[in-house]
N, C-alpha and C positions, 0 to 999 in steps of 0.2 A: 662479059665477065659476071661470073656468079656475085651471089650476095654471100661477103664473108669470105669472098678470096683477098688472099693478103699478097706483099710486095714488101721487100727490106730495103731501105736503103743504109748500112752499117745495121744500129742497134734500134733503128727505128721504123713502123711497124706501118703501113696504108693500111687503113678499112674500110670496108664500105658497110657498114652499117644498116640492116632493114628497118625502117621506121617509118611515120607517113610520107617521110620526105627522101627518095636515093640522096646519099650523101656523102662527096668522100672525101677522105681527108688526107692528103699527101704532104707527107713528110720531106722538105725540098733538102736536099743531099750539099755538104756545106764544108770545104776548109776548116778542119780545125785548127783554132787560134792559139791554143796554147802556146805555141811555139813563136808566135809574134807579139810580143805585148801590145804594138797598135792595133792592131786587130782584136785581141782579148777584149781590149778597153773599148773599141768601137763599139763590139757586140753587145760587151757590160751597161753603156748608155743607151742603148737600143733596150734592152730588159727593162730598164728602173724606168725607162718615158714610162712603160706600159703597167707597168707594175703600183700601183697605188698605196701600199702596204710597205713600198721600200725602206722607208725612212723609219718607221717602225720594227723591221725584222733588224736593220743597222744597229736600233741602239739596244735591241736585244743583246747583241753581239759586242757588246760594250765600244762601237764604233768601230770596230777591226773590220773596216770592208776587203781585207785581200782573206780572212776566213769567213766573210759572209759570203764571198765569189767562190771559193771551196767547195761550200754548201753547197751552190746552184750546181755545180758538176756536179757532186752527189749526186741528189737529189736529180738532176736531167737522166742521169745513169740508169739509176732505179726506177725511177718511174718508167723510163722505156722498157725495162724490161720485165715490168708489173701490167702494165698494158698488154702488153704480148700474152702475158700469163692468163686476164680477164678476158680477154677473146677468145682463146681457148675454152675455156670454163664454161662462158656463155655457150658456142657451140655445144659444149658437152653437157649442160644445161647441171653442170658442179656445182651447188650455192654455197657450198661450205668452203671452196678457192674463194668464191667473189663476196662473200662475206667476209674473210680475211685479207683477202688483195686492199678492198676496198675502205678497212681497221687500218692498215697501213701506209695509204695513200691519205687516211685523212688526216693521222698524226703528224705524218711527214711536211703537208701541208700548212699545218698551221703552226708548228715551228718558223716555217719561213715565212708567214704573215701571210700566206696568199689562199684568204677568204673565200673566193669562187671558188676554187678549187678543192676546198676542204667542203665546203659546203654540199657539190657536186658527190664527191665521194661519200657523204655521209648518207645523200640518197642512194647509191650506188649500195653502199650495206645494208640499207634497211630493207632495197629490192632481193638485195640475198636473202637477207631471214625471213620473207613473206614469199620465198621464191615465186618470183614476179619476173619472167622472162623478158618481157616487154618493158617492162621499167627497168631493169638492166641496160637493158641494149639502149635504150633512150639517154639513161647517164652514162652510160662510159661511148655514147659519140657525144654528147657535150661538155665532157672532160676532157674529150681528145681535142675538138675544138679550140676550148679555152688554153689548153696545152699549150696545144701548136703559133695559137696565138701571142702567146706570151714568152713562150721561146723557142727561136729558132736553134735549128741540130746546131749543136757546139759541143758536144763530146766526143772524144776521140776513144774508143771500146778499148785500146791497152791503154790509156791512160785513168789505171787504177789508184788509189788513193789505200794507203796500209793502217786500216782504225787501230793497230794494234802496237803502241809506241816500244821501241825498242826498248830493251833493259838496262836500268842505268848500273851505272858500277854502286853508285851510290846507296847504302838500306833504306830504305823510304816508311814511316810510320805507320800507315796504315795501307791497307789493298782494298780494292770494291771491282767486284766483277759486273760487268752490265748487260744486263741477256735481249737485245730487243731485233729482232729482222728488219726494222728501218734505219739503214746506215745514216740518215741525217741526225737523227735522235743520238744515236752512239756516237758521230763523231761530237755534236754539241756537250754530250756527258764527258767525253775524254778531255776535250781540251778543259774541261770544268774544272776535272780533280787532276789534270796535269800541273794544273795553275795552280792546284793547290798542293804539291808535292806529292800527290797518293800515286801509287804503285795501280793501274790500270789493265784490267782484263775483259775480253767481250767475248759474247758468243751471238751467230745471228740465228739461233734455234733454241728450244726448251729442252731439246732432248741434251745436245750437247751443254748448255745452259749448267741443267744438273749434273752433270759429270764434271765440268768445270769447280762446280761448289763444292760438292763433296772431297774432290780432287786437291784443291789448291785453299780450302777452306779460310775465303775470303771476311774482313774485318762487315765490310756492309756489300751488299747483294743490292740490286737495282734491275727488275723489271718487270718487263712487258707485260701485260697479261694474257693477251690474245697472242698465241705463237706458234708456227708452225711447229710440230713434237710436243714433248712437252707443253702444256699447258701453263700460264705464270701463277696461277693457284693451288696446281700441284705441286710446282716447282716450293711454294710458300711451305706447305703442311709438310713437303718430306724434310725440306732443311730443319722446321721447327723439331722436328719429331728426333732426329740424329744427333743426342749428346755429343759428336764432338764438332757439330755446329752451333753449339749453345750463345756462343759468342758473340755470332753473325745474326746484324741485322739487316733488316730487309725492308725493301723500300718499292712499293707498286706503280706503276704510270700507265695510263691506258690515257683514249683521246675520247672523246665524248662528245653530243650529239644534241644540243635540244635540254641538258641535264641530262642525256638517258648513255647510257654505254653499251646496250641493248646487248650486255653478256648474262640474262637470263638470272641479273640479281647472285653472280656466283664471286661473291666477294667473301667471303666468308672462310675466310682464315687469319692466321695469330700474324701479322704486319707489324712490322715498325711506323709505316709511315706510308703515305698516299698521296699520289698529284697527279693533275691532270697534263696530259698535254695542249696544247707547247709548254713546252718545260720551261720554267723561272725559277732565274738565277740565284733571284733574290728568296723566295721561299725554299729553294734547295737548299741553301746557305745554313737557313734557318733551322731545317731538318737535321740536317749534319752536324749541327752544332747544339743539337738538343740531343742526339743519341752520341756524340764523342765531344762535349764538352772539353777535356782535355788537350784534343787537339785544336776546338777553337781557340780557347783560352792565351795554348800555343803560340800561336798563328797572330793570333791578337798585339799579345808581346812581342813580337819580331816586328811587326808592322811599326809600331809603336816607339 
């Protein structure tokens, strides 16, 4: 077998990796459990032995473990199929895939608390922008590694999840579109300002992103910076620039590295507001209620 032939088992990928050590990593083919809640749960305490950061991404999630288990499907979903994308790339020796794949992998990552794996990716990016072939291939087989290790296949490839909540009958006060290519991040934003009665819209690119904005001319905008299309910096200066976007503000997240974000210092547009990933709660809160006062104010009183 060559170096760099692959093998699928469903959505998930065998590599064999060239590096000083052959090495391969086989994804073992598995029942999905969805459809058995003993089993779900089996496999759920199988993740969190291994997982060190559990107890921490939980009370991220304000202790709702049946959507912090969500998440991990997400998030297992994606990442198999971002993996698939980075071995590709690698072969085709694309740094600007695996400089993005690898922006996305580390956001995603540290949303759900799991440190190694964001850490890994974070080298995994910076081998992109120093196109460093051999440091590539080195971090994404000890991604895959840590991957594999941490969890076993338990995704079922039609069991898709819809970020996009249905429309209620109800008028809802304000709208926020969220533009980011990592379905973990989008659905944690969704269920944010579901919670908080806003009217919810996403896009997972910059191109469509902007057409959304312009289109449906959202109360606050929210995102990515690094995005497949569209860019989230251009995406910033065209809404600022479009009178009958004056309204709409805007809100940036990118995931970051050491302090560095290693986007070439391209911050430099008119924001509302800026966080880093993983996204918190508690500062989001904060943001939203310093640019719509009104509705926290709201919200305040009803509680109250």
């Amino acid at each position: 077998m060559r170096p760099h032939q692959r093998k699928k088992f469903c959505t998930v990928a065998t590599w064999h990796c060239t590096a000083p050590r052959q090495t391969a990593v086989t994804a073992r083919k598995w029942n999905f459990p969805g459809r058995n809640p003993r089993k779900k749960e089996e496999h759920m305490q199988q993740v969190q032995a291994t997982w060190n950061q559990y107890s921490e991404a939980l009370e991220r999630m304000d202790g709702d473990k049946g959507f912090l288990d969500e998440l991990v499907d997400i998030y297992y979903t994606d990442v198999s199929q971002r993996l698939d994308a980075l071995h590709k790339a690698i072969e085709m020796k694309d740094f600007e895939v695996i400089r993005h794949e690898a922006h996305t992998l580390k956001g995603a990552s540290a949303n759900l608390s799991l440190e190694s794996l964001r850490e890994i990716s974070a080298q995994l990016e910076v081998a992109g922008h120093e196109s460093d072939l051999e440091k590539a291939r080195d971090a994404l087989e000890r991604f895959i590694v840590q991957f594999a290790e941490l969890f076993h296949p338990h995704q079922n490839p039609d069991n898709k999840v819809d970020l996009n909540p249905s429309p209620s009958s109800r008028q809802k006060a304000h709208t926020v579109l969220i533009i980011d290519d990592d379905p973990v991040t989008v659905k944690l934003l969704c269920n944010h300002f579901e919670k908080l009665d806003w009217t919810v819209q996403t896009a997972e690119n910059g191109t469509r992103g902007l057409e959304l904005a312009l289109e449906k001319k959202p109360d606050l905008l929210i995102t990515d910076m690094l995005l497949p299309g569209t860019h989230g910096v251009e995406i910033c200066r065209r809404v600022k620039q479009d009178p009958l976007l004056k309204h709409t503000r805007i809100v940036m997240i990118t995931s970051v590295y050491n302090k560095m974000s290693y986007l070439n210092g391209d911050m430099d547009c008119e924001k509302d507001g800026f966080m880093e990933k993983p996204v918190n709660t508690d500062k989001l809160n904060q943001t939203v209620s310093r640019l719509f006062p009104a509705a926290a104010a709201s919200r305040e009183s009803a509680e109250n």
